[in-house]
DRENRO-457029 format. One line per 4 residues: number of its first residue (from 1); for each residue x, y, z of C-alpha. Coordinates in pm, whole numbers, m for minus. Layout:
BEGIN
NUM	X:Y:Z; ... $
END
This chain:
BEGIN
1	10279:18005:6518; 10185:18110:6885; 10462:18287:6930; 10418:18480:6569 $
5	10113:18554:6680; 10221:18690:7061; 10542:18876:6891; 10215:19049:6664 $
9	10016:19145:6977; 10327:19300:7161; 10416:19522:6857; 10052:19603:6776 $
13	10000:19757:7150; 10327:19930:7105; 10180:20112:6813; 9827:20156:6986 $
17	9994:20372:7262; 10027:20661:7004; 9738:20909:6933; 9864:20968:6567 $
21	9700:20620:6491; 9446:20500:6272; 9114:20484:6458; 9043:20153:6287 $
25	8803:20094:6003; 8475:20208:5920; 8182:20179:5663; 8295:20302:5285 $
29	8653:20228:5278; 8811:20015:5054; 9154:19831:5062; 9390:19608:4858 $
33	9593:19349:4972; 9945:19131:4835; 9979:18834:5068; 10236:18524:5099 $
37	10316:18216:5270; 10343:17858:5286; 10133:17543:5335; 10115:17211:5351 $
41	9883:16932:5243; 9664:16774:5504; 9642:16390:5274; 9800:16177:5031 $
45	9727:16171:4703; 9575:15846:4653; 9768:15828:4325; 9995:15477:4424 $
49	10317:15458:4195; 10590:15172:4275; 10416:15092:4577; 10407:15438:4747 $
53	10097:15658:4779; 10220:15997:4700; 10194:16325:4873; 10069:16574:4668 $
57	10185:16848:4877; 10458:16810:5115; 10544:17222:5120; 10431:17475:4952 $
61	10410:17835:4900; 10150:18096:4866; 10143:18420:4664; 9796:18666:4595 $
65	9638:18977:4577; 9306:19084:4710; 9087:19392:4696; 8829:19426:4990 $
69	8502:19701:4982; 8355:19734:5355; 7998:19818:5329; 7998:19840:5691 $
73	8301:19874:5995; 8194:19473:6028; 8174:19328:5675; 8368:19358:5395 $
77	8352:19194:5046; 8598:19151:4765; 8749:18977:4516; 9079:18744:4524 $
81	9328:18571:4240; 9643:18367:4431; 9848:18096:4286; 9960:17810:4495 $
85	10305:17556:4446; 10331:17249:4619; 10622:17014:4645; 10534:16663:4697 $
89	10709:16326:4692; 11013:16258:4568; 11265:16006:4485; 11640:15981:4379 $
93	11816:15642:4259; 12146:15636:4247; 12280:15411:3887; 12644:15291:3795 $
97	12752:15482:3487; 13053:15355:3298; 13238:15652:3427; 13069:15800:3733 $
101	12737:15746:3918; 12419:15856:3780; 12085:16008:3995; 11742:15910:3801 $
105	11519:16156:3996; 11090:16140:4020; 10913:16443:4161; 10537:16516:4208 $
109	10454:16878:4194; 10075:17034:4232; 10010:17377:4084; 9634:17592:4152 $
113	9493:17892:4044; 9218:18053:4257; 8993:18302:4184; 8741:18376:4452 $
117	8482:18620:4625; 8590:18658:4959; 8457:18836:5229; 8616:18924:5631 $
121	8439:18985:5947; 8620:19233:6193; 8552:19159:6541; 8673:19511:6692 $
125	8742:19707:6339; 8761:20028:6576; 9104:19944:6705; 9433:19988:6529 $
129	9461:19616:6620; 9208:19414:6479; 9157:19017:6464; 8911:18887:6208 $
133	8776:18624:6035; 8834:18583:5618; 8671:18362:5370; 8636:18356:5018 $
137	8472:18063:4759; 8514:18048:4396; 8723:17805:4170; 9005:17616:4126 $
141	9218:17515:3806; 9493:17278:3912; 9750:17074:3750; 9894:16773:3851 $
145	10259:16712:3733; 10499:16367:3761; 10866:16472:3622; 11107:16273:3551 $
149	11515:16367:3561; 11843:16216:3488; 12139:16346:3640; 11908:16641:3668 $
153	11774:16705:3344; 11408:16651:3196; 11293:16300:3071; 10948:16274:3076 $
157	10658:16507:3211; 10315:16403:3240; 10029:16582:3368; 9652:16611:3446 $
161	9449:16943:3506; 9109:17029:3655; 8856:17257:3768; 8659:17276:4093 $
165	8545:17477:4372; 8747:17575:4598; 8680:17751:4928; 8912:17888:5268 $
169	8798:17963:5573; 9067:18101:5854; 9167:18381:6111; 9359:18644:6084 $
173	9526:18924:6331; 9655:19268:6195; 9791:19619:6316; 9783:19970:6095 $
177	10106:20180:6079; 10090:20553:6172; 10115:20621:5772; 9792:20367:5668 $
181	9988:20055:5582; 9863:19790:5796; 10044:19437:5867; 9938:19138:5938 $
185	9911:18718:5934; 9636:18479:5890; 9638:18101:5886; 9392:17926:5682 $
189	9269:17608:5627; 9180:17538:5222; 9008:17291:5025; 8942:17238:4669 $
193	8923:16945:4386; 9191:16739:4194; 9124:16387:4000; 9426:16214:3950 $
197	9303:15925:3763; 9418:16061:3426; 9805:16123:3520; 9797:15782:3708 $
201	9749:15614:3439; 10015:15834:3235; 10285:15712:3455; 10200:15317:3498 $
205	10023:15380:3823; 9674:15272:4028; 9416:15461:4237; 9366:15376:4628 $
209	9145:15660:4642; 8916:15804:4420; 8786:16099:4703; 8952:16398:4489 $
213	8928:16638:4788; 9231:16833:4848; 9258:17038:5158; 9579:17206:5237 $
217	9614:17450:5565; 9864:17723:5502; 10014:18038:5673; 10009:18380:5486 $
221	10190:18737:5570; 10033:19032:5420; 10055:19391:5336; 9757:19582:5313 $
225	9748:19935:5153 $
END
């Protein structure tokens, strides 16, 4: 990440030397963004099947768009929708056939939909290279899903879904093209709400932990227009 973010400084300066730049933002404009990354869970589950407490979110990606008003060269305030995947334990088993080998597979899988106010504080929004701070709160609908395979197709699927708050907090570094597109990256750390007592007892399992807090940092790349 450090040296993303020191690879995003050098080329930002590069750009800054010209005088055809953008002098930065001020109070009136409006922009919209498409962003996407990856991220990563920051606990387990608490969901305990065959013994294992399962990650809900080993890897994941990232995908949204966001439209930003600033009423001043400081503050701006928006909206945001952005769907989030997450990969999360797995297991393979290996069983004689009568003429080849089998694989019985088990993978747990996390799926969100956000849809948020947001808002971003620009620390120098009169340079062409600006670092700033974004947030956004609103809610959450998330699904749980256990899968089952064999020899790669579908079994069994069971799921759970719910609804929270969610919220995201992060920081973010960007530099504007000669012809208004700006670039830029922002790492965030998120949190929102998932109860997996229902699908735990779909699949035969017991709950360690009943805190359903899920909080997931991730990484995002964006193009703002």
């Amino acid at each position: 990440m450090k040296k993303i973010l020191m690879l995003l400084i050098m080329v930002g300066m590069c750009f800054c030397s010209g005088k055809s730049m953008a002098q930065g933002i001020e109070g009136g404009e409006s922009v919209a963004n498409f962003y996407m990354g990856l991220g990563s869970a920051l606990q387990k589950s608490g969901m305990e099947v065959d013994g294992q407490n399962l990650s809900w979110g080993n890897i994941g990606g990232d995908a949204g768009l966001s439209y930003l008003y600033f009423v001043s060269p400081y503050l701006g305030l928006g909206a945001d929708i952005h769907y989030a995947g997450f990969q999360g334990s797995e297991s393979f088993e290996d069983v004689p056939g009568r003429w080849y080998w089998h694989t019985f597979e088990t993978d747990f899988e996390m799926h969100t939909m956000h849809i948020m106010g947001i808002g971003r504080i620009n620390l120098n929004p009169g340079s062409s290279l600006r670092l700033y701070i974004p947030f956004g709160a609103g809610i959450a609908l998330s699904e749980g899903r256990m899968r089952y395979k064999w020899d790669d197709y579908d079994m069994y699927q069971a799921e759970s879904y719910d609804s929270s708050f969610s919220w995201y907090a992060g920081i973010g570094l960007e530099f504007e093209t000669n012809n208004n597109v700006t670039w830029g990256i922002e790492a965030r750390y998120n949190a929102f709400e998932h109860n997996y007592q229902d699908l735990t007892y779909l699949v035969g399992g017991h709950v360690v932990d009943t805190n359903p807090e899920r909080n997931y940092v991730s990484l995002v790349f964006k193009a703002q227009f």
